[in-house]
N, C-alpha and C positions, 0 to 999 in steps of 0.2 A: 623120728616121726613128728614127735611134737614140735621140735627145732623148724622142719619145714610148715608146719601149720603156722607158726608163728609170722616166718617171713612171709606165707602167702599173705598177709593181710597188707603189706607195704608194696607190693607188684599190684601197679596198675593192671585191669583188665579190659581196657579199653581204649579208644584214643578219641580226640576231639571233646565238642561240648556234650555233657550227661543231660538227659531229657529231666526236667524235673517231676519228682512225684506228685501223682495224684491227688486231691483232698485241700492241701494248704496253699497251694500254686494258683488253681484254678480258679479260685474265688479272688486271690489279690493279681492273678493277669484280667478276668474281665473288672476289677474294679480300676484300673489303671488303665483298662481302653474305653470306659466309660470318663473318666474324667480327662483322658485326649479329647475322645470328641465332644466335652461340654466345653474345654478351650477353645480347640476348633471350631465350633460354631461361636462361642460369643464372639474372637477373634473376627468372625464373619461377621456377626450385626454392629462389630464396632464401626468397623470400615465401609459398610451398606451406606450409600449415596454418598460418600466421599472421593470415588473414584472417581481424576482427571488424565486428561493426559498430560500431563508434565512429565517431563525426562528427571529421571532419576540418578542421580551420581553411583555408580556401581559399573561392576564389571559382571562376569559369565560368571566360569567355574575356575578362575583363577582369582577370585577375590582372594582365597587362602593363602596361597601362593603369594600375593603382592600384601598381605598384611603378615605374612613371617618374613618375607623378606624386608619390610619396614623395620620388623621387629630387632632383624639382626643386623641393620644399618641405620643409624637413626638421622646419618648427614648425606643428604640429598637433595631432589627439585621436591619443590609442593606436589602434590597432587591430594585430591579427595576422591577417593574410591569406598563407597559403602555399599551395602543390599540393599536392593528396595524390598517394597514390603512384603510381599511375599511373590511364586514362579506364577502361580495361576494368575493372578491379577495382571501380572507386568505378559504373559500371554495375552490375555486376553483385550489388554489396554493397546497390545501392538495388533493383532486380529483387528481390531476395530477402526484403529487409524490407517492400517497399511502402509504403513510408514517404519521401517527402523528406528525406534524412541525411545527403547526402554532403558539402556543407560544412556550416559555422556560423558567425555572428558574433555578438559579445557586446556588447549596450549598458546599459553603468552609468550610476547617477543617485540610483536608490534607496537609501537607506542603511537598510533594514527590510526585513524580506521582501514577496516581492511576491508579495499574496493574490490578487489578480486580474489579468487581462488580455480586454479587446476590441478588436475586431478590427470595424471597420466594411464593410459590403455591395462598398464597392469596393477596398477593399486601401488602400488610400493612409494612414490613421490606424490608430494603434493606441493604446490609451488603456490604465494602469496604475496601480493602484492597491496601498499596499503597510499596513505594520501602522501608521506612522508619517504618518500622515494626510494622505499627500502623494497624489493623482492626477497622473500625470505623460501628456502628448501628445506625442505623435509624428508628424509626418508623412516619411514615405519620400518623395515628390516630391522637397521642397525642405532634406531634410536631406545632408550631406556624409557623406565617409568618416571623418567624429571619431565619428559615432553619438551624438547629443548632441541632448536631446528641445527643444521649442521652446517648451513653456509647463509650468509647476507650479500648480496651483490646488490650495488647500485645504478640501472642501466645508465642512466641521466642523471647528473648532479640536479637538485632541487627540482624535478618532476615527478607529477604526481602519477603513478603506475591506475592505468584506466583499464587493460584486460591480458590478461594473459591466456593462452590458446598451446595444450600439446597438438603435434600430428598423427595420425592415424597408427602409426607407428611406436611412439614413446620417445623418440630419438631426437626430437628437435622443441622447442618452445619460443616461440614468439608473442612479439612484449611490444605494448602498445603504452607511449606515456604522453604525457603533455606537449613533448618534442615532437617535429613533425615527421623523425626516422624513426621507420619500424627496425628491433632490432633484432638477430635469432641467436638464443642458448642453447651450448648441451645440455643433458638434464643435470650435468654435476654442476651447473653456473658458467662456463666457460662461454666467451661472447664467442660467435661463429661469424658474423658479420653485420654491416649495417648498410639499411639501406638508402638511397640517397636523398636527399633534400631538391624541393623545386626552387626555383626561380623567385621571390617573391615580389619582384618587381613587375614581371609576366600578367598581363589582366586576362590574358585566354589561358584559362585551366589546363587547357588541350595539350597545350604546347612547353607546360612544365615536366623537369623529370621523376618529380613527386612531389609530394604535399608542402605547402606552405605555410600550415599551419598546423596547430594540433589534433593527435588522433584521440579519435574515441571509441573504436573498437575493431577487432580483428576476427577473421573465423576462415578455419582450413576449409580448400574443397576437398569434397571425402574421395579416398583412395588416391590421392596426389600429390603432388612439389608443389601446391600453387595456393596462394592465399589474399584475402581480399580485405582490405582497409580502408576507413571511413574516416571523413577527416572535418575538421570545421571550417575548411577551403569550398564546402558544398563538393567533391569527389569522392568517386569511390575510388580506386585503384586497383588493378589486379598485378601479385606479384609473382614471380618464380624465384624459388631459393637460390637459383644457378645463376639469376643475373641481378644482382643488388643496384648496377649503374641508373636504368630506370626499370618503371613499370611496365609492363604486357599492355595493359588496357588501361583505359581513362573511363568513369563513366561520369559527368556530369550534372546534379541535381537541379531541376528548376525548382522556381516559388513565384507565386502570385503574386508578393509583394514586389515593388520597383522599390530599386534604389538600392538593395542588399543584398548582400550573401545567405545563404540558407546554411546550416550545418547540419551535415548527417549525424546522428547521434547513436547509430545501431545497425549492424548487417549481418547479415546469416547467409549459407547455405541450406538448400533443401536437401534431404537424405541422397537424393539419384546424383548432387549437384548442377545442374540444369535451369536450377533458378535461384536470383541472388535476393533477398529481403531488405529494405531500407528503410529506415524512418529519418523524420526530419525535426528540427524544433520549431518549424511552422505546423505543426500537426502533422505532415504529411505521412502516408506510406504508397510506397514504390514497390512492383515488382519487376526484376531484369534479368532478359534471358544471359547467361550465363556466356555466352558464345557467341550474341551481338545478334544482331547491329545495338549501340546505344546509342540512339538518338532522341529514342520516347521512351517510356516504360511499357512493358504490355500492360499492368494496369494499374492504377492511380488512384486514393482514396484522400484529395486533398484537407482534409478536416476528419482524418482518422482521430487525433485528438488536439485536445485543446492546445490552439497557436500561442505561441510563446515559453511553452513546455517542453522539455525534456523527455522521449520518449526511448526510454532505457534499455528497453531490453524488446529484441523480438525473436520468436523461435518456434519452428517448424513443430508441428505435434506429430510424437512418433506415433507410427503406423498409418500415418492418416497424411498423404500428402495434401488434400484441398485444404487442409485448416491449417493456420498458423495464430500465434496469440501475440498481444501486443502487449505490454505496460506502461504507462503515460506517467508525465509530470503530472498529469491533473489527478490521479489517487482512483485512476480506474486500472483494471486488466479486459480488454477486450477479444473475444475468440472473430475470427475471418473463415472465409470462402475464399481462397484464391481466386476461383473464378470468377466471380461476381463481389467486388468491392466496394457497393454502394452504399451498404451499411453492415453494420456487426453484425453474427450472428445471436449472439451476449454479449453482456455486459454487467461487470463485477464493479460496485464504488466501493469507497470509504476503504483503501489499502494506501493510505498513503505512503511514498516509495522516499529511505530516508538518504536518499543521495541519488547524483546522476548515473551512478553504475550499477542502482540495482536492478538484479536481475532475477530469474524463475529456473525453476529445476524441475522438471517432468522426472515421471519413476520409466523403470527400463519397457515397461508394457506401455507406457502412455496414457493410462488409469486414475493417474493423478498429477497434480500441480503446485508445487510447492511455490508458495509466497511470503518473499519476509515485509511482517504489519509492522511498521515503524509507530511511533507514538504520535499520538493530534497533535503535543506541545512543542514546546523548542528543546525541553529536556528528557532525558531518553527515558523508558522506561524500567522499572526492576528488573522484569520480566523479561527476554526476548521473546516472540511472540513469532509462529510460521502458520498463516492460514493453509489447509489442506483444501485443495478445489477441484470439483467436476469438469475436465476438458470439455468434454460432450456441452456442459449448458453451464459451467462458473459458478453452480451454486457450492456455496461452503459446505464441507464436509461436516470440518472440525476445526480444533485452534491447537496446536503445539505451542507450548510454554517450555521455557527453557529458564533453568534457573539463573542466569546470570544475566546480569547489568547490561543493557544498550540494545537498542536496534540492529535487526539483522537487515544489513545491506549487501552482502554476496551467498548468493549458495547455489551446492553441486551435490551432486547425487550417483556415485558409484553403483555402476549395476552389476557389475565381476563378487563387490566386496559386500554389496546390498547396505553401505554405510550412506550418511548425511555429513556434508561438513557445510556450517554457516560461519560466515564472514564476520565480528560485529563491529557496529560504530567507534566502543572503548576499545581496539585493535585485540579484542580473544579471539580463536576459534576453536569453533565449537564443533568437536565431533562423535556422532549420535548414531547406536547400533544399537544391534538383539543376539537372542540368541543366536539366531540366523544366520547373522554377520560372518564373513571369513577374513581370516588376517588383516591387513590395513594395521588400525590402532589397538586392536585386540593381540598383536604381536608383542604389544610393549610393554601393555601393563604389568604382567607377572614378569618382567625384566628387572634384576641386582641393578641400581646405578655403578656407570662401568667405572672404577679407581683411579684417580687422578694417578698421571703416569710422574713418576722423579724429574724424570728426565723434561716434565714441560713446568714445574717450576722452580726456581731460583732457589739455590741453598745460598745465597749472598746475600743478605737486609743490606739497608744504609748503615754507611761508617761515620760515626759521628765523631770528628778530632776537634775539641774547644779549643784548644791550646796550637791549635795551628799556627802560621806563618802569615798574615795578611797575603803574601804574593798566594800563597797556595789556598787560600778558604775562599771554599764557595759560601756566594750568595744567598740571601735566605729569599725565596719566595718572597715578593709584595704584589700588594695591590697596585694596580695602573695607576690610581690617585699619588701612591707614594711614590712612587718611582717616577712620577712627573715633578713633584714635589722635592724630590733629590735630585733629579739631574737640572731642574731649575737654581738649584743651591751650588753648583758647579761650574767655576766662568770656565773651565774647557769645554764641558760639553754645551753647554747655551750661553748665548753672547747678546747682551741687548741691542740691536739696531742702533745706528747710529741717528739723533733725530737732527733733520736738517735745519742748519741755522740759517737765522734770520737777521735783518739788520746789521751790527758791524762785525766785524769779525773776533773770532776767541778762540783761544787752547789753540792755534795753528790753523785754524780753519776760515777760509775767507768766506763771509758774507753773501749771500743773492739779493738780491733787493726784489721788486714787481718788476722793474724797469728790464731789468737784466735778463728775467725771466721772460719775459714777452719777447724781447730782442731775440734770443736765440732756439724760439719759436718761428719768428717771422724768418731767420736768415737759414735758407734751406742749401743742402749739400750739390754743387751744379759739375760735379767729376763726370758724371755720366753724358753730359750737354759736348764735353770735348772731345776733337776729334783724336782717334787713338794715333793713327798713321802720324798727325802732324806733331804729338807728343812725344812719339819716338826717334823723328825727326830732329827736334831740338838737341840729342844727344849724338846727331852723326858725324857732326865737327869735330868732338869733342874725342870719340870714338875712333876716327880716323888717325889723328891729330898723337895721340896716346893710346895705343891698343895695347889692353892687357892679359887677357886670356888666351887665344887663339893665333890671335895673328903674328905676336913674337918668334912661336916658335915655328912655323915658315917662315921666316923674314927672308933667311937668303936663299932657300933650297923654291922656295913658291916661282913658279913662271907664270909671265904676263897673262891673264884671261884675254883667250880672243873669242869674241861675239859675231854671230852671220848677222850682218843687219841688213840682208837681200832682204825688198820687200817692204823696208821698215817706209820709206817713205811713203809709200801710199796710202800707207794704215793713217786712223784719225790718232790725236795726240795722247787721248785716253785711254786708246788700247794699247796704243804700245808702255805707257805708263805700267801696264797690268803686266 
């Protein structure tokens, strides 16, 4: 009995966590949640009027995740992923913006700014185009947390890529560059086709098979095979996938001015497709029905913005078909009336736009307006900087800062994935989510960088032999200067010209004098002044007389040629000659 009293004391009699007792517990748990919430509020008064909207470098709830997987690889791509500062604030910093901001990641590749970005129907690719004629792809699925795109294609050697456009679909991409062919991609990079070049000799537009000069932007009609492009030839074009040899439609741009060409610099479709949007770099904006006739525009707002500007970007406000908005080279954004375009309905200044392709991103409601603020100077700013703006009347919201270097010159707005991605000038891009956010770039962060495979690099370095053979050693790498400089040291490979002697003659060479030289200037070559017939003549004596090819070997087997010469006399002497 005692033996079991003993073991009872070593048998648990319970499971999980024991409550603790009464008396010593309860005074040191409310002293420890008093000094929580003396943190937590100073916490608070530290941070009271600090709060902006600046994007934060941090990810969700896989920050963990991607800092032990750092921990347990330490050779990989860069990335900075931290916490901001704390849930509520970055809540309520995005509450307030209505914007996806509260982290960001940056993926480098571009070495030029990056003029474009799309963004395909499911989120999964994102396609980039920058001044330096590089298209760069991305997919989010199957990329790591190095952010490191997966294919480069170049559509045009040295052109600079102006806009890239998916279809309604996901399945096609069309790429608009300095060239005057639109061209179309899979979404893996594979070219699908190109479309053709006009005429550039052609002075009627009409009557080319497309553009003769460069484009400057493209945009699908929604729900179809057919796409519209804007060119510096003052056309628009309408295309169909199915027939690359020429375009569907022609439309035509006038300008006030004589004596030149206008270029279109921006077109859109409206959501129904039915009406097409143009700007000009005489200020103008145009609108055309979709379906024709194009002879006039339905309606015309010649001094939409200031003449001799770039007017970048224009784009239908969703929900709202009467209104579309403009962005000018002159550092305004304008809100329209379809119907009535005799003047703006607003008017937004001082945005100045840091290149000719930038453009605006509406959120999926059409609530807000996203705009990348370039800097006043010639040098970019720290900061990238995205004014948030009222479609309704263009006044400023707010200002999104972004922590990285340059102005933003492209940006797009997923509405599936509720993320931001901006273009910028130093060729980053920047891509900006919340919690909110679904898949896209939030895929990649908590992603292992995937292992370089054996099999993709060389178990073979250089074989260095000193002791080699002259016939069998290679070359060592030089400079151009040297290797000019040696094969100048070489009379096989370079040979001095011989210089022409003068005067009397030397080393076997006879002399020219002035005399000499003039003489066989003046005395020109007269072969061509002779008649051929009577040159060939001179050798049929001779020819008869002495035959040596042909005629030998008939000599005895050949019979007499007999000739009909009925008729001969009455002909003149020159035709029978013939």
């Amino acid at each position: 009995m005692a033996l079991s009293d003993e073991l009872n004391k070593y048998i648990p009699k319970g499971f999980g966590k024991k409550k603790n007792k009464k008396g010593l517990t309860t005074s040191n748990a409310d002293s420890k949640v008093d000094a929580d919430r003396h943190s937590v509020s100073a916490a608070k008064k530290d941070t009271e009027g600090k709060r902006d909207y600046s994007v934060a470098e941090a990810s969700t709830s896989v920050d963990t995740i991607a800092s032990n997987n750092a921990n347990d690889d330490n050779s990989g791509g860069k990335q900075s992923i931290t916490k901001s500062t704390s849930e509520e604030d970055t809540t309520s910093d995005t509450a307030a913006v209505g914007a996806p901001v509260s982290y960001h990641i940056a993926m480098t590749g571009h070495k030029k700014a990056v003029s474009t970005l799309a963004w395909d129907p499911s989120g999964d690719n994102l396609s980039s185009g920058e001044h330096g004629a590089n298209m760069m792809l991305w997919s989010f699925p199957t990329m790591d947390r190095s952010f490191q795109s997966y294919r480069t294609v170049v559509p045009f050697e040295g052109q600079q890529i102006h806009a890239l456009k998916y279809n309604s679909t996901g399945d096609l991409l069309l790429c608009a560059t300095g060239d005057p062919r639109p061209k179309l991609f899979m979404p893996d990079g594979r070219a699908v086709c190109e479309f053709k070049r006009g005429d550039m000799y052609v002075m009627d537009m009409r009557r080319t098979t497309g553009h003769v000069a460069a484009l400057t932007s493209v945009d699908w009609c929604p729900g179809e095979e057919k796409f519209v492009t804007a060119g510096a030839d003052s056309t628009l074009r309408i295309w169909d996938c199915e027939r690359p040899q020429a375009q569907l439609q022609v439309i035509v741009a006038k300008t006030q001015a004589r004596g030149r060409r206008v270029a279109v610099t921006a077109c859109t479709y409206s959501a129904d497709g039915r009406t097409i949007a143009s700007t000009q770099d005489d200020g103008g904006l145009s609108l055309w029905p979709s379906a024709g006739p194009f002879i006039r525009p339905t309606q015309h707002a010649a001094n939409a913005h200031l003449p001799g500007t770039e007017t970048s970007a224009v784009q239908f406000v969703p929900g709202n078909a009467n209104h579309l908005v403009t962005r000018g080279g002159d550092d305004t954004v304008k809100l329209w009336d379809i119907r009535k375009l005799t003047a703006p309905l607003a008017t937004k200044g001082s945005l100045p736009s840091a290149g000719p392709e930038a453009n605006m991103a509406f959120d999926p409601e059409g609530r807000r307006l996203l705009v990348g603020a370039a800097s006043a100077g010639s040098t970019p700013s720290c900061n990238a900087s995205i004014a948030v703006l009222d479609p309704a009347n263009l006044t400023e919201q707010h200002q999104i800062s972004i922590p990285l270097p340059g102005d933003v010159l492209s940006i797009t707005w997923h509405p599936r994935l509720n993320q931001i991605a901006t273009g910028l000038t130093t060729g980053a891009i920047a891509v900006m989510y919340d919690d909110s956010s679904t898949r896209g770039v939030k895929l990649c962060i908590g992603k292992r960088l995937q292992p370089r495979q054996a099999s993709e690099s060389s178990s073979v370095g250089q074989i260095i032999t000193p002791h080699a053979l002259p016939l069998f050693r290679e070359e060592k790498p030089m400079m151009a200067k040297r290797r000019r400089d040696k094969a100048r040291e070489d009379p096989m490979i370079s040979q001095k010209p011989k210089v022409p002697t003068y005067g009397h003659g030397k080393g076997g060479v006879i002399g020219v004098n002035e005399t000499q030289h003039i003489m066989k200037s003046i005395m020109k070559d007269t072969v061509r002044d002779d008649d051929p017939r009577e040159a060939l003549l001179r050798y049929a004596a001779v020819a008869e007389s002495d035959p040596v090819f042909i005629s030998p070997s008939y000599k005895d087997t050949q019979d007499k040629p007999l000739f009909d010469d009925t008729g001969m006399a009455d002909e003149p002497e020159m035709k029978r000659r013939k």
